[in-house]
N, C-alpha and C positions, 0 to 999 in steps of 0.2 A: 815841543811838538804841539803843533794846532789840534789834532785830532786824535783819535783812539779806534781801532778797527774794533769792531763788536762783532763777537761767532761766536754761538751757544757751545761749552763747552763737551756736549756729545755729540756737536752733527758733525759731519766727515766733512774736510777742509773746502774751503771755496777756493776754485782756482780760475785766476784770470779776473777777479770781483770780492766786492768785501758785502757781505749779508747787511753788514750796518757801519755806519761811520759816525760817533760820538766829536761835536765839538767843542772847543772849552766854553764857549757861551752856554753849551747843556742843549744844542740842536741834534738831536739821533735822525739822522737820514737811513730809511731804512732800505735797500734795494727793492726792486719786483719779488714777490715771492711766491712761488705755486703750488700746486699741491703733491710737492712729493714732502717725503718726511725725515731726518735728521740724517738718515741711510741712502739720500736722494732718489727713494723708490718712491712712484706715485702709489697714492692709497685708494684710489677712485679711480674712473675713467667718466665718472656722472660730476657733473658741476656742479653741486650739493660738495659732492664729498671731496673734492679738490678746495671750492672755497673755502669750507672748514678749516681745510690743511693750512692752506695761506695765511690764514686769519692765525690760526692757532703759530705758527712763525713768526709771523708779526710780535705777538703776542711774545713768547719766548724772545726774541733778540731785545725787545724793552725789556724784560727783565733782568737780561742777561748785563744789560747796561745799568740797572739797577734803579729803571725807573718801573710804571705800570700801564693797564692800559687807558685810564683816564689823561693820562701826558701824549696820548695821541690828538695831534692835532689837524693830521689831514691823511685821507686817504688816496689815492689814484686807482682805477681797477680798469684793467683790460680785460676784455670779453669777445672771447669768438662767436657767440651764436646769440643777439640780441635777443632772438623768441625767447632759446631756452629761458635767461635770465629771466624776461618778463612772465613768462606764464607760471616761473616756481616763485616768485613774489615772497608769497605766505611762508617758503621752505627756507629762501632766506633771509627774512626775517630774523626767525626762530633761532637757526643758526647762529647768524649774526650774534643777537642776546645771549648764544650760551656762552660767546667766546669774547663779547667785548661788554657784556652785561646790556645795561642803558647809557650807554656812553657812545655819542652821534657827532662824530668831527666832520668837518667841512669833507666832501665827495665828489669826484665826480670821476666819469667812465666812460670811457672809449672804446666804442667798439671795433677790431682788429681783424685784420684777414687770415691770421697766425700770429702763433709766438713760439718763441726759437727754441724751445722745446717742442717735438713734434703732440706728443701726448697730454701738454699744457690744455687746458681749455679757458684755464683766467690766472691770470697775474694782479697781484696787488702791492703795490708800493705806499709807503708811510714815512710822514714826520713826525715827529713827536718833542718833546721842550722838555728836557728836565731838570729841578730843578738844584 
């Protein structure tokens, strides 16, 4: 087999998609990930508290694969409401550093009309190299 399907081993199954896909070169493709939590309930309905969630999945499926979060090497982030983003700046920041420390991989964001979760408000997809 070329690859390895990666699911943190307490969140409730993915069906229809794999959270993460491990290849043997040591490439973790990480799906979109938003802010609901292992139980697929959202934690937030504010975009502070959804990002977190995201981030902190991200986070979990690298591990789970048995690498960290410095083997991330790219982010993608989908965003429905470009203000909110810009005006919490400072809030995600902050966030940011508590869940990927100082560790800044390549970025970039798109902002979206929706996402196929109604109650989504950002999606974040990730690579990551392990080695």
């Amino acid at each position: 087999m070329s690859h390895k399907t990666i699911h943190p081993e307490s969140w409730l199954p993915a069906k229809g998609y794999a959270n993460g896909m491990l290849t043997k070169d040591g490439t973790l493709y990480i799906g979109g990930q938003i802010g609901w939590d292992a139980d697929k309930t959202f934690v937030s309905k504010d975009f502070i508290g959804q990002m977190r969630q995201a981030l902190q999945n991200i986070k979990d499926i690298v591990e789970a694969a048995g690498g960290q979060v410095t083997d991330i090497t790219r982010l993608t982030w989908f965003v429905t409401d470009k203000q909110e983003y810009a005006k919490r700046q400072f809030e995600v920041g902050t966030v940011y550093r508590e869940v990927f420390g100082k560790h800044f991989p390549a970025m970039s964001m798109v902002v979206v009309s929706a996402l196929v979760e109604d109650d989504a408000v950002v999606e974040i997809e990730a690579t990551a190299h392990l080695a």
